[in-house]
N, C-alpha and C positions, 0 to 999 in steps of 0.2 A: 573560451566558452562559445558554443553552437545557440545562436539565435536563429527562429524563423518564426513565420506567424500561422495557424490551423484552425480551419473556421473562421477566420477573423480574431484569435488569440495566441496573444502572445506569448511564444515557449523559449524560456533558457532553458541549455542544459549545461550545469556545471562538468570540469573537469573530474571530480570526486566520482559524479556521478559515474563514468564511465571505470572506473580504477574500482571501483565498488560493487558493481555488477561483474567485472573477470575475477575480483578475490571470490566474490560467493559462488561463481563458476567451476573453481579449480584452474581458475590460471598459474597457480605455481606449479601443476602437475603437466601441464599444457606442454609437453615436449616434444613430441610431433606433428607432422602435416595433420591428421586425422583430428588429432586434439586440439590441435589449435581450430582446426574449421569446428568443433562441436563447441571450443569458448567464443569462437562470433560467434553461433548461431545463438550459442544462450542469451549472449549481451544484446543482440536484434530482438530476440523473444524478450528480455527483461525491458527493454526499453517500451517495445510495442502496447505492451501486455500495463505498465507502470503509466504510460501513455494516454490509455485508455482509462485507466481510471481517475486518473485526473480530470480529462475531459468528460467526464462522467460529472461529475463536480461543475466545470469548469460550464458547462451548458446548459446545467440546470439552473444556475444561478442564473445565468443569461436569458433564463425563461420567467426569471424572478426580477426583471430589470437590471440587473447589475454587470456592470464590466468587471471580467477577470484576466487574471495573466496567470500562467503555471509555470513553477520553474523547479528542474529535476536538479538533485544534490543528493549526496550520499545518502545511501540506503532509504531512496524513496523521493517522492515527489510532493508537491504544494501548490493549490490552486488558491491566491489569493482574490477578495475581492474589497479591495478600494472604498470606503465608503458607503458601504452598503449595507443597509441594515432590514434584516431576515427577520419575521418572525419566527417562533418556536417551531411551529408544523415547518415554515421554508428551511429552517436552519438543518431540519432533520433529513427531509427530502435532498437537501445541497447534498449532505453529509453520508447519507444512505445510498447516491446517484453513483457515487463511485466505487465500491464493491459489485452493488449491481450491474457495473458496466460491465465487469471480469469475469463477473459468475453467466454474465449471457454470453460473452464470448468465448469463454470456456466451453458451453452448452452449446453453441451452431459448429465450432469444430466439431466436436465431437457425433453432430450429427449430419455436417457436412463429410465426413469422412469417417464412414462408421467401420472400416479394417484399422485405422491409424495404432491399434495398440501392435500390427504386424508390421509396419510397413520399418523398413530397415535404410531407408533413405534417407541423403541429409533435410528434404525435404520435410519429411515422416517427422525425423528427428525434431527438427523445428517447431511443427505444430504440438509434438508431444507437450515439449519444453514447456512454448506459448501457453497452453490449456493449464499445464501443472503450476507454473507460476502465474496463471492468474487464478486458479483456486486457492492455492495456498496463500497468496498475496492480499485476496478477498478476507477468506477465513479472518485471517491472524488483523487486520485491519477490526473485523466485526467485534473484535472482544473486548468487552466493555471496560477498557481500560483508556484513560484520557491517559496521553488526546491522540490515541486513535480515534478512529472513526467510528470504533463501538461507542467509546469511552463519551464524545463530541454527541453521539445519536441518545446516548442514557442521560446526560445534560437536560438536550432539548426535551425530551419526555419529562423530565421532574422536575426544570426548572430552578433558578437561581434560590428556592425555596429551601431547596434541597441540595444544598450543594456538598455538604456534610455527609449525606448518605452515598451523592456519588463518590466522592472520595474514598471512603470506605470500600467500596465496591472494588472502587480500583487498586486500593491496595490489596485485599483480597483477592481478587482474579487476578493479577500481575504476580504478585506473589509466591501462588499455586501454579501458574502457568509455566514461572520459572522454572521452579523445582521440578515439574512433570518433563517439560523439555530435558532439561538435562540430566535427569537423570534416565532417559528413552534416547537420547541421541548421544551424549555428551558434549553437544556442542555449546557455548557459551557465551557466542556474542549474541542471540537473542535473548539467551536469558540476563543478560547483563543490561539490556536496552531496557527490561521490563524491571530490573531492581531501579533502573535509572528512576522512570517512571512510579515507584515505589517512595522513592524519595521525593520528588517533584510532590507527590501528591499529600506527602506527610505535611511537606514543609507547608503548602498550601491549607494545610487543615490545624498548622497549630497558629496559622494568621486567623484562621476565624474564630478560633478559640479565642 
């Protein structure tokens, strides 16, 4: 495990994490020099990119009084905080701070480097990567599905009042999200994360019942 501390917070990175960022690369395909430099670069861009949003998280709590620690593990990362208790508007803001961090850093590449959709360097390469997985990383985080970060942000908006309705919600958008993925990509392990989720939320809503 890779410990060091950014800003004054503390980051693991588990081993998963790393094995988890080259499977979604194409590291089985990774058979030559070329391809194996384009799976680092993806794994430097997923980390960086995974990174940032965390810390996005991780320093706005810190602007809310609270110490946190973020620690990276398979398919995705976690900014915890210790004791710390958010109200509804903080809890949203924490929880909103990290998409928004992706979606602005996706947005100053993009206009730091306004040829990058031409440029054919590993360089190029990189940033493409970077920008693509932090949009995409953002998006699919924003949908209101717990406990994403959409799912976390529709919570703090309605409230323990409503917690029946956000369930609903999320089995309904997770649901639909799934079946639309796969059947537009065929690919299966996000739609499978999202039935996971589907169940999580069932089970949680036949406790309230």
């Amino acid at each position: 495990m890779v410990s060091f501390s950014l800003f004054g917070i503390s980051v693991q990175i588990h081993p998963w994490f790393w094995i988890t960022l080259a499977m979604i690369g194409g590291g089985g395909s990774a058979n030559s020099q070329a391809g194996l430099l384009r799976l680092a670069l993806f794994v430097l861009a997923g980390l960086v990119s995974i990174l940032v949003h965390e810390l996005g998280h991780a320093l706005t709590g810190r602007a809310f009084g609270a110490r946190s620690e973020i620690t990276l593990q398979a398919f995705g990362g976690l900014a915890t905080f210790a004791g710390a208790r958010f109200t509804r508007a903080q809890h949203f803001l924490v929880t909103a701070a990290g998409p928004a961090a992706q979606l602005l850093l996706a947005a100053a590449i993009y206009l730091s480097i306004p040829d990058l959709p031409m440029l054919i360097s590993p360089a190029g390469y990189f940033w493409r990567v970077l920008s693509y997985i932090s949009i995409v990383w953002a998006l699919i985080n924003l949908l209101p599905v717990l406990p994403l970060d959409g799912g976390q942000m529709l919570s703090a908006l309605l409230g323990p009042a409503r917690l029946k309705l956000t369930l609903w919600i999320t089995i309904f958008t997770a649901s639909t999200a799934a079946l639309l993925i796969y059947q537009n990509t065929g690919s299966l392990m996000f739609p499978l994360f999202l039935c996971l989720f589907v169940w999580q939320a069932w089970q949680t809503l036949k406790q309230c019942r």
